[in-house]
ZAKOLBA-104860 format. One line per field, with one value per atom (N, C-alpha, C, CB): x, y, z; residue in three letters. Coordinates in nm, 3 decimals. Glycine has a CB too. Layout:
BEGIN
east = [X/...]
north = [Y/...]
up = [Z/...]
residuo = [Ala/...]
END
This chain:
BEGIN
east = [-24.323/-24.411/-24.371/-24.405/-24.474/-24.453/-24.458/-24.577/-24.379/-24.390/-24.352/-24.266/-24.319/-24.344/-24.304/-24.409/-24.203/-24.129/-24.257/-23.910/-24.378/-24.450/-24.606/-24.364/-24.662/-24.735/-24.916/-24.713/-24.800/-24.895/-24.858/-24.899/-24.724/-24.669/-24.707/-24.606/-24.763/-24.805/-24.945/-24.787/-25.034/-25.162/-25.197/-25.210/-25.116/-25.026/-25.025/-24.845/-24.946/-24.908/-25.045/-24.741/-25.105/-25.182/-25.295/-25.231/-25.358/-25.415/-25.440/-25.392/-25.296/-25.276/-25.356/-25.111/-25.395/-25.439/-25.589/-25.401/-25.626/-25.767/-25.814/-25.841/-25.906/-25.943/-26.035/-26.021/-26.089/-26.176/-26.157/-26.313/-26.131/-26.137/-26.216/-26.003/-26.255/-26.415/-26.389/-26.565/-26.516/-26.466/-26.480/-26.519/-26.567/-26.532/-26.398/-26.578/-26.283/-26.174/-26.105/-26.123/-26.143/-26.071/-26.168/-26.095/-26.250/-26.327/-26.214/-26.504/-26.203/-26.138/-26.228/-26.072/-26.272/-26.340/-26.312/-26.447/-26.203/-26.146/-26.197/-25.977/-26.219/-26.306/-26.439/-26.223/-26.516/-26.642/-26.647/-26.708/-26.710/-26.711/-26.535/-26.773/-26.460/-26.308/-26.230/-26.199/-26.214/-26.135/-25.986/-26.181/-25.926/-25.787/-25.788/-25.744/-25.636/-25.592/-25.454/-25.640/-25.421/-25.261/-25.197/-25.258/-25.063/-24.966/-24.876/-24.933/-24.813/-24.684/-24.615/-24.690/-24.454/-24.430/-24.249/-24.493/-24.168/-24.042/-23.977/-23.980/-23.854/-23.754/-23.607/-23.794/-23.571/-23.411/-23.296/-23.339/-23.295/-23.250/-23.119/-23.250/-23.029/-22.843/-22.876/-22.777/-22.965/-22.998/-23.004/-23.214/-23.099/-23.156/-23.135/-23.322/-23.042/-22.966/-23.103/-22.679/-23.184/-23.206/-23.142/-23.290/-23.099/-23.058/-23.119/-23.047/-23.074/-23.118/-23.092/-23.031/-23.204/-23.208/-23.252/-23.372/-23.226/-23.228/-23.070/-23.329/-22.982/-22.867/-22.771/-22.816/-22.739/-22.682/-22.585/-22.631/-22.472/-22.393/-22.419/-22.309/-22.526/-22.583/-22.667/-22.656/-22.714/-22.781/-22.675/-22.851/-22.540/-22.470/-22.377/-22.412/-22.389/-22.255/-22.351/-22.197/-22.492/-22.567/-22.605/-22.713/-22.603/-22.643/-22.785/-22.568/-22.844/-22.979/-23.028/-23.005/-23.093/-23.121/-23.233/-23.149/-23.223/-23.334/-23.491/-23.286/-23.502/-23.634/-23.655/-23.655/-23.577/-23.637/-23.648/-23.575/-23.621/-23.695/-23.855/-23.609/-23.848/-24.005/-24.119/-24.020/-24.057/-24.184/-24.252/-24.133/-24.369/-24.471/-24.488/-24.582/-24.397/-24.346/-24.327/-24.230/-24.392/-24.400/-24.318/-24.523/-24.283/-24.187/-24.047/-24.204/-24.029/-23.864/-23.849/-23.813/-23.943/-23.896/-23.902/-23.971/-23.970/-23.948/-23.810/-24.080/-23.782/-23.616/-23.580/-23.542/-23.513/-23.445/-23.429/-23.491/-23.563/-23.529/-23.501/-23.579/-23.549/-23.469/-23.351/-23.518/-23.268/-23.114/-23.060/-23.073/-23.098/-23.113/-23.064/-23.214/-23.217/-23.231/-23.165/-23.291/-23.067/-22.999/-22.844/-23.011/-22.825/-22.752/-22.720/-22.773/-22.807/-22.798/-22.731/-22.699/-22.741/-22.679/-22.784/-22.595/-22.932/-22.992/-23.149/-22.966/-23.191/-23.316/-23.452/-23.324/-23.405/-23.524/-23.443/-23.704/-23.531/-23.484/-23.599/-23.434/-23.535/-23.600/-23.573/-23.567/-23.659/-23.666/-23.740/-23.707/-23.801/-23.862/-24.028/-23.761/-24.107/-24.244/-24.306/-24.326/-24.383/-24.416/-24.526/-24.417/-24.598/-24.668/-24.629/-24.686/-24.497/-24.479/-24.335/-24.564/-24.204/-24.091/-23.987/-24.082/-24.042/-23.962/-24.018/-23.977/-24.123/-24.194/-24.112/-24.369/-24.054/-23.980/-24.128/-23.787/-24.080/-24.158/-24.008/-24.279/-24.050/-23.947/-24.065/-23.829/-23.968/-24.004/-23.907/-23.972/-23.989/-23.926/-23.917/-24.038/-23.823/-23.824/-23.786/-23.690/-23.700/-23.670/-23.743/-23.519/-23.847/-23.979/-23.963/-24.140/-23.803/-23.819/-23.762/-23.790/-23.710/-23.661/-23.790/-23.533/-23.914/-24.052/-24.130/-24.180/-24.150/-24.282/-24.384/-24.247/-24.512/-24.624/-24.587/-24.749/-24.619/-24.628/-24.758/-24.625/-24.839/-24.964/-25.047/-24.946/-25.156/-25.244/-25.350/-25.301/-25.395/-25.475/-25.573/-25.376/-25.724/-25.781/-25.733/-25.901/-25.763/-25.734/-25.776/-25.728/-25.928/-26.025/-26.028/-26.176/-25.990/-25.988/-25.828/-26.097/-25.732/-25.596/-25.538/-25.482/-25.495/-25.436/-25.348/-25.350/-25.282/-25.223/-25.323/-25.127/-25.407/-25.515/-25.558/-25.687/-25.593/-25.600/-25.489/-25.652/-25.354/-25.269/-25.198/-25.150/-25.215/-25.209/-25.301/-25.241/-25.421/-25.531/-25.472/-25.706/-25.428/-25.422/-25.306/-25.386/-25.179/-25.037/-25.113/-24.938/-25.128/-25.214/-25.326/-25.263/-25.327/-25.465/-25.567/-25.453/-25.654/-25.727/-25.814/-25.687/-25.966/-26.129/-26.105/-26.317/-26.190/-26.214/-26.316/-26.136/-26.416/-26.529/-26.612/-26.657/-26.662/-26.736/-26.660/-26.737/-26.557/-26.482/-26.489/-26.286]
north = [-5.512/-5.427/-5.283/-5.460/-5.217/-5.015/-4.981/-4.906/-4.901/-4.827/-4.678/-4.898/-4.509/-4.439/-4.380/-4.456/-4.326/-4.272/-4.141/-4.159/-4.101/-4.023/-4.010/-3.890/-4.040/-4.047/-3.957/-4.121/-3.835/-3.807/-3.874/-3.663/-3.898/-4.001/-4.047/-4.064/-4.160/-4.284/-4.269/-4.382/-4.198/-4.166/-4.119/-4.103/-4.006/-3.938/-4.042/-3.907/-4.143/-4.263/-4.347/-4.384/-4.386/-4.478/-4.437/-4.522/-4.349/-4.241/-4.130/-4.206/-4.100/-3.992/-4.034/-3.941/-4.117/-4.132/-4.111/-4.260/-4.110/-4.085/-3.913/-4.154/-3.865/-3.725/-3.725/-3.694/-3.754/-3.740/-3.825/-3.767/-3.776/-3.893/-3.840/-3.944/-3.963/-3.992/-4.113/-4.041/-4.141/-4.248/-4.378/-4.248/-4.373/-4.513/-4.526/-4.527/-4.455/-4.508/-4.597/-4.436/-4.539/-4.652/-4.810/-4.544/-4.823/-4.946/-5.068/-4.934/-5.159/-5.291/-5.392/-5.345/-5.384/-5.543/-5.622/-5.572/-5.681/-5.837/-5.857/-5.868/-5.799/-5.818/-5.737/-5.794/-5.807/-5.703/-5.600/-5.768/-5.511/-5.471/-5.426/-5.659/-5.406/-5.389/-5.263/-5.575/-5.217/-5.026/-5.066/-4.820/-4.979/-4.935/-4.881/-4.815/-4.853/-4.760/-4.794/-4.779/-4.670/-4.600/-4.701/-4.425/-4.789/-4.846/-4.780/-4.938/-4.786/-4.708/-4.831/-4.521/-4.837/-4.995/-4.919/-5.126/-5.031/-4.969/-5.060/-4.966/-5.044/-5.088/-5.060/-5.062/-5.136/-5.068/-5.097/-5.147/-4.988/-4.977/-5.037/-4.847/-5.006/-5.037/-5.234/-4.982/-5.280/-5.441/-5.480/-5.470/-5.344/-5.393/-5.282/-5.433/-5.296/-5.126/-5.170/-5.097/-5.022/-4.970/-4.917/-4.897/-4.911/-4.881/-4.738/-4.984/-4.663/-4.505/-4.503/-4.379/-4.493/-4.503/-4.322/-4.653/-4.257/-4.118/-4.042/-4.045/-4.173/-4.119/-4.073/-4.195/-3.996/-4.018/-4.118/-3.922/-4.174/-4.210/-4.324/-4.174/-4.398/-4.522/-4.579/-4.525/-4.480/-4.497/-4.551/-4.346/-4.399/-4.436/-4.556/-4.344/-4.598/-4.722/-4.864/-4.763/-4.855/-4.970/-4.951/-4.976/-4.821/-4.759/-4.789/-4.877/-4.665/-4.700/-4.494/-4.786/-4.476/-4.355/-4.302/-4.342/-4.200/-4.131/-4.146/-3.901/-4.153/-4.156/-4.329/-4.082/-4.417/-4.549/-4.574/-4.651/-4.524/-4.547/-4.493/-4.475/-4.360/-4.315/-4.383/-4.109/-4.392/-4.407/-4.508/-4.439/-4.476/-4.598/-4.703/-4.555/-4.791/-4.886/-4.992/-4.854/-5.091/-5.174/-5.289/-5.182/-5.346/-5.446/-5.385/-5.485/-5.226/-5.187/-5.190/-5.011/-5.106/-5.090/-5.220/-4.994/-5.320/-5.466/-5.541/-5.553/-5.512/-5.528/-5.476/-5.488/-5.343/-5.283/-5.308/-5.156/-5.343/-5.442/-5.552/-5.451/-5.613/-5.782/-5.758/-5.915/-5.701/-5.677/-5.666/-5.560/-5.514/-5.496/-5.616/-5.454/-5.660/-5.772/-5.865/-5.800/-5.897/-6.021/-5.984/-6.048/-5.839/-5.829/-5.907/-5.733/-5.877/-5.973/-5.888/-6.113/-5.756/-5.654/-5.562/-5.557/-5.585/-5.496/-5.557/-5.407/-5.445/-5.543/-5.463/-5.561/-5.388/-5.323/-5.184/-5.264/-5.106/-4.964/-4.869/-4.949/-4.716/-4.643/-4.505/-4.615/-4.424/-4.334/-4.219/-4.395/-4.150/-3.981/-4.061/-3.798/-4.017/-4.020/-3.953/-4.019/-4.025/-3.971/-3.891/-4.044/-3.886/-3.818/-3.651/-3.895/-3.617/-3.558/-3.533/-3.567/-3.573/-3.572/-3.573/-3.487/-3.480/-3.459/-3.541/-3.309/-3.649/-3.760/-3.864/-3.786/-3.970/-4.096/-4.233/-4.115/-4.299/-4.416/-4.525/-4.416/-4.672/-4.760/-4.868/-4.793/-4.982/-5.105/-5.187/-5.094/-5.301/-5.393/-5.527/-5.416/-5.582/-5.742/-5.826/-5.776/-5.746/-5.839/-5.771/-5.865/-5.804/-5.750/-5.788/-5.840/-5.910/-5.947/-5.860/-6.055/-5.765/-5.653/-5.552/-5.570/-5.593/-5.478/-5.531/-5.500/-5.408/-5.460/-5.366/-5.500/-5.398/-5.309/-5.245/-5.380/-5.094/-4.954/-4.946/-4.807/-4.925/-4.856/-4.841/-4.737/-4.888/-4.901/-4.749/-5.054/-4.662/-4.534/-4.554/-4.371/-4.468/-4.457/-4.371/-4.441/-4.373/-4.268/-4.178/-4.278/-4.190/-4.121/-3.957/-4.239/-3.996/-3.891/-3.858/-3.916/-3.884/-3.879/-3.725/-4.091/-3.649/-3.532/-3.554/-3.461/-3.650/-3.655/-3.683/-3.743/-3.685/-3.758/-3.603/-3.885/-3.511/-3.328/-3.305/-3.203/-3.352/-3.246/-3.319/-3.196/-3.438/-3.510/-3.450/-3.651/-3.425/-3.392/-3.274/-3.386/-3.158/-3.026/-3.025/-2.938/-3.067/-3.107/-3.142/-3.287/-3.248/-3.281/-3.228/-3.413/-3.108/-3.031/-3.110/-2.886/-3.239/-3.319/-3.281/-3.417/-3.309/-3.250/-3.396/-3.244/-3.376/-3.444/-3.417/-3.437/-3.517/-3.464/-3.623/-3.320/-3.568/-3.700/-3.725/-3.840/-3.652/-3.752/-3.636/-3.805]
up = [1.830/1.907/1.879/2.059/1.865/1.825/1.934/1.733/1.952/2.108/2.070/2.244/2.144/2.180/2.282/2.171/2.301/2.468/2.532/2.431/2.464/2.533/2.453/2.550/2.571/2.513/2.421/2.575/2.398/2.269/2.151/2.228/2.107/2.012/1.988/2.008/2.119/2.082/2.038/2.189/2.087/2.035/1.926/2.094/1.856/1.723/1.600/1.769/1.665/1.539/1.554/1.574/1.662/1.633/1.520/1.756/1.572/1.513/1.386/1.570/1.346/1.314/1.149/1.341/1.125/0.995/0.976/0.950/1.100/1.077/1.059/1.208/1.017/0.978/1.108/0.810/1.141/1.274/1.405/1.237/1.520/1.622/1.716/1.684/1.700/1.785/1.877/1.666/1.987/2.062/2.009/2.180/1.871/1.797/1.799/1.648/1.723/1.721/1.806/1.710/1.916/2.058/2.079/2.257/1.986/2.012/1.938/1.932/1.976/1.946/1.899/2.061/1.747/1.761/1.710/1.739/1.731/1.750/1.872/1.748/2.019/2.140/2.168/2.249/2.080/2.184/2.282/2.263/2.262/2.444/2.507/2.555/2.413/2.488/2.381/2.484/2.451/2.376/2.400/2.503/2.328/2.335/2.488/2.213/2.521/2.619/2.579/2.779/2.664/2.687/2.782/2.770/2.780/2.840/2.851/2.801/2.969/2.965/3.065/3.032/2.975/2.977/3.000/2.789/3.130/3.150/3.049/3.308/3.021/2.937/2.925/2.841/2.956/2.987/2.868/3.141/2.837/2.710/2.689/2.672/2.787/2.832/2.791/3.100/2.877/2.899/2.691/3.022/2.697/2.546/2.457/2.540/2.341/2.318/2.153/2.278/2.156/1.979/1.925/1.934/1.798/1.728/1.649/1.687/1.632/1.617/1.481/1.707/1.403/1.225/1.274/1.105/1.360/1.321/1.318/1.430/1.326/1.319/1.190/1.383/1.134/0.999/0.935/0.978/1.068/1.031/1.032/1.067/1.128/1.117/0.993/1.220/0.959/0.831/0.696/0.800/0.750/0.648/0.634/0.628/0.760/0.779/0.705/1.012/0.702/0.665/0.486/0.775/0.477/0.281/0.319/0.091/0.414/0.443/0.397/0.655/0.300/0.284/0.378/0.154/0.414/0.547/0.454/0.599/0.326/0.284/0.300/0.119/0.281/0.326/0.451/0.283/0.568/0.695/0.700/0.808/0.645/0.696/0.576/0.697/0.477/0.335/0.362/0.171/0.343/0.338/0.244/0.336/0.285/0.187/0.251/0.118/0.358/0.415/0.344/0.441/0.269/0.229/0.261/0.075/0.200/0.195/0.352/0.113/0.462/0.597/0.637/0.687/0.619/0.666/0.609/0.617/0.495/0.470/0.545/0.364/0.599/0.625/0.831/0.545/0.861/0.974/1.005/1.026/0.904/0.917/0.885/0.814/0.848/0.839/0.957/0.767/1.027/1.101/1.235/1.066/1.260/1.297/1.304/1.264/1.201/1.156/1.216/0.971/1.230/1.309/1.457/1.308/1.504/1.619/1.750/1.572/1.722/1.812/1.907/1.716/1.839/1.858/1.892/1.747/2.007/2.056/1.998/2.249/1.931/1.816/1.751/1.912/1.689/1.656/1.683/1.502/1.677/1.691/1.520/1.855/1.551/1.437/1.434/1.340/1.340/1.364/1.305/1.219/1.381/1.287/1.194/1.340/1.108/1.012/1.001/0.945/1.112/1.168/1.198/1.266/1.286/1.328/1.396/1.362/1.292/1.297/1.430/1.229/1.506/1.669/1.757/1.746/1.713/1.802/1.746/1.788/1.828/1.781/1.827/1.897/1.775/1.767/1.766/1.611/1.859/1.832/1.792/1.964/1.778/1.683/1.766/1.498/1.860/1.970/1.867/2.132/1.905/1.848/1.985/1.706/2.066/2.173/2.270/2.209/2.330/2.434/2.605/2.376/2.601/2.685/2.809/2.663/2.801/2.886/2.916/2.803/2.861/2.855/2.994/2.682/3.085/3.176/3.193/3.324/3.187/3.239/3.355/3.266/3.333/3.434/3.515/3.342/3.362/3.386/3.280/3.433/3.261/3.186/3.220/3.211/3.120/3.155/3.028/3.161/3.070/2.941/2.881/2.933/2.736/2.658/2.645/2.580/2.660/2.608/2.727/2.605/2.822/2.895/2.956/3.003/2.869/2.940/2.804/2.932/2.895/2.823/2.692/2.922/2.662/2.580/2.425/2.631/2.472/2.347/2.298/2.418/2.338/2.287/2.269/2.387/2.327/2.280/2.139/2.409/2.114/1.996/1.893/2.022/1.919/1.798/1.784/1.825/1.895/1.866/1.743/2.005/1.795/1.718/1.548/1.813/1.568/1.403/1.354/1.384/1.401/1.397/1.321/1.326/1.399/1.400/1.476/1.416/1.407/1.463/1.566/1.309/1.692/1.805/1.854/1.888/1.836/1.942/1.978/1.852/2.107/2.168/2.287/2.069/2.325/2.421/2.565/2.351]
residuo = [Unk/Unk/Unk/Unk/Unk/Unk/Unk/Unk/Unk/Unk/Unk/Unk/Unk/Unk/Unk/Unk/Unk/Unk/Unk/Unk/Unk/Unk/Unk/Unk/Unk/Unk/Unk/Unk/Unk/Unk/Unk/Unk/Unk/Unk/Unk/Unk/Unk/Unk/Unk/Unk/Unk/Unk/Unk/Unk/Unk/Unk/Unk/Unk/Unk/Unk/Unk/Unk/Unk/Unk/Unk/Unk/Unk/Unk/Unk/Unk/Unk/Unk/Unk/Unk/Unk/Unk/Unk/Unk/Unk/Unk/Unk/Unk/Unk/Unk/Unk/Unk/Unk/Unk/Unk/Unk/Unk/Unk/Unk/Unk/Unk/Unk/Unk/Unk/Unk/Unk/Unk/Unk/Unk/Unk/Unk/Unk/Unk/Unk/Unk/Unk/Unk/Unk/Unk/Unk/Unk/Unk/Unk/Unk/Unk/Unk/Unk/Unk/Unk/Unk/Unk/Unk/Unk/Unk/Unk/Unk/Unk/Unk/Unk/Unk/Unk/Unk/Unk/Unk/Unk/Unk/Unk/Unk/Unk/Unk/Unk/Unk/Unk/Unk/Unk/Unk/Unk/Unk/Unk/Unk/Unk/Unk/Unk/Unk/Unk/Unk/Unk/Unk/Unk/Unk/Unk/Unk/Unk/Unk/Unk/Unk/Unk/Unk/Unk/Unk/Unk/Unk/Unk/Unk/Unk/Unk/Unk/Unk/Unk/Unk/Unk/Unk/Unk/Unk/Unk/Unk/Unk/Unk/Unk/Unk/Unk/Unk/Unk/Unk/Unk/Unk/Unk/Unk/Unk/Unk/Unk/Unk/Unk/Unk/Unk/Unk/Unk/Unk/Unk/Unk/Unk/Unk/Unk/Unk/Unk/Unk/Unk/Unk/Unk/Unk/Unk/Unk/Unk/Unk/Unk/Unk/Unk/Unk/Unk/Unk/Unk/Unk/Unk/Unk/Unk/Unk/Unk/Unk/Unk/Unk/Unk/Unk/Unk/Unk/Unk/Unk/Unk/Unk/Unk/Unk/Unk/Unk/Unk/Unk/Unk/Unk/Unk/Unk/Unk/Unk/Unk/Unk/Unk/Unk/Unk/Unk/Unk/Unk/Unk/Unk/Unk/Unk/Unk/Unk/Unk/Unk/Unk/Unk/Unk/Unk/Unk/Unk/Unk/Unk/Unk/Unk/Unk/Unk/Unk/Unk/Unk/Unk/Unk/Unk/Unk/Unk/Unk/Unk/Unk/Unk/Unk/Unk/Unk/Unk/Unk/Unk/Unk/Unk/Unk/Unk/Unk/Unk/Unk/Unk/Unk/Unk/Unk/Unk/Unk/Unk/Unk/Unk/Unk/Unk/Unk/Unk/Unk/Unk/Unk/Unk/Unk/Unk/Unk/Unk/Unk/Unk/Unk/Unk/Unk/Unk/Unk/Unk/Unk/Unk/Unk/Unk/Unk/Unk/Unk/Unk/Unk/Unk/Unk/Unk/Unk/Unk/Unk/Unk/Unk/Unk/Unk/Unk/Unk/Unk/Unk/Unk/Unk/Unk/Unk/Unk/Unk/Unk/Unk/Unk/Unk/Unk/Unk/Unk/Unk/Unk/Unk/Unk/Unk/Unk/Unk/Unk/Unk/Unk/Unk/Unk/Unk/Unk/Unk/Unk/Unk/Unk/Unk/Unk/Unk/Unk/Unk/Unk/Unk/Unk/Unk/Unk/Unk/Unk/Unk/Unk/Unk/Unk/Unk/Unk/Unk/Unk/Unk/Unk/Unk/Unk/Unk/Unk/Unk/Unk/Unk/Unk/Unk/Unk/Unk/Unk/Unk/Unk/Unk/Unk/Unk/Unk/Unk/Unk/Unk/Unk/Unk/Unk/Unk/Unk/Unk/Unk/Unk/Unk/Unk/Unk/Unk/Unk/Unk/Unk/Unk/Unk/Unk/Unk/Unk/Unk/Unk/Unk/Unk/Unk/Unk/Unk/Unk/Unk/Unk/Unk/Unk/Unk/Unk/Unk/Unk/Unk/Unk/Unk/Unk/Unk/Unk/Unk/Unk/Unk/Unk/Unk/Unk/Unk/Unk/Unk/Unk/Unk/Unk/Unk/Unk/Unk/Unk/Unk/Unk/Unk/Unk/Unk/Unk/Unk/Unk/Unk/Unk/Unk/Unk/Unk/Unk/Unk/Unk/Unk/Unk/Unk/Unk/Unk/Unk/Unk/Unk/Unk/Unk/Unk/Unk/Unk/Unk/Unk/Unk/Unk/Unk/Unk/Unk/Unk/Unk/Unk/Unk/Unk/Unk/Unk/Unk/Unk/Unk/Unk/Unk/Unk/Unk/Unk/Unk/Unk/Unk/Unk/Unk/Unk/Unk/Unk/Unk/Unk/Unk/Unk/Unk/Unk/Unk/Unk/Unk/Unk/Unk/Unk/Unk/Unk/Unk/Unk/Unk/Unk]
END
């Protein structure tokens, strides 16, 4: 599971690839009739520790270079978490986005420490402008 400690981040990453957002984007159709929205979900990190691939020395203790966490290279970052993973220490990781570097994004494997907060729309929740503004992304319709 991708998660996001705030949420323009999370709107940022989901997002950030598109050149225009419009309120199509938030449509879901794998369900008819059913949009995205914003979760904001507690997690206790101490219960369930990530692992910080924004750390240097963590990187360096594993021979993990800072360009193979962010590159878009879906096989190498999927290595580099099943290792990870195989550790057996860690209930996901976290890292810088590629989006927008000072925004972290984590990556859950163990979810079972996760509970629903609060479910909000997007479409009218502040963080959704101040995401477009940040990625200076056109927005209109909403």
């Amino acid at each position: 599971m991708y998660l996001s400690p705030s949420p323009e981040a999370a709107i940022g990453e989901t997002f950030g690839n598109l050149v225009r957002w419009t309120p199509k984007m938030l449509q879901f159709p794998a369900l008819p009739g059913s949009v995205k929205a914003l979760a904001t979900f507690r997690f206790d990190e101490e219960a369930h520790p990530l692992l910080d691939l924004d750390d240097a020395r963590v990187l360096s203790q594993r021979g993990i270079r800072t360009t193979h966490v962010v590159i878009r290279n879906r096989p190498r970052t999927q290595q580099i978490a099943a290792r990870i993973f195989a550790e057996g220490s860690w209930s996901g990781i976290q890292w810088w986005s590629y989006h927008r570097p000072p925004w972290t994004t984590l990556a859950l494997w163990d979810i079972a420490g996760l509970a629903v907060v609060e479910v909000e729309d997007i479409s009218t929740h502040p963080a959704l402008a101040a995401a477009a503004t940040t990625l200076s992304k056109l927005i209109r319709g909403f």
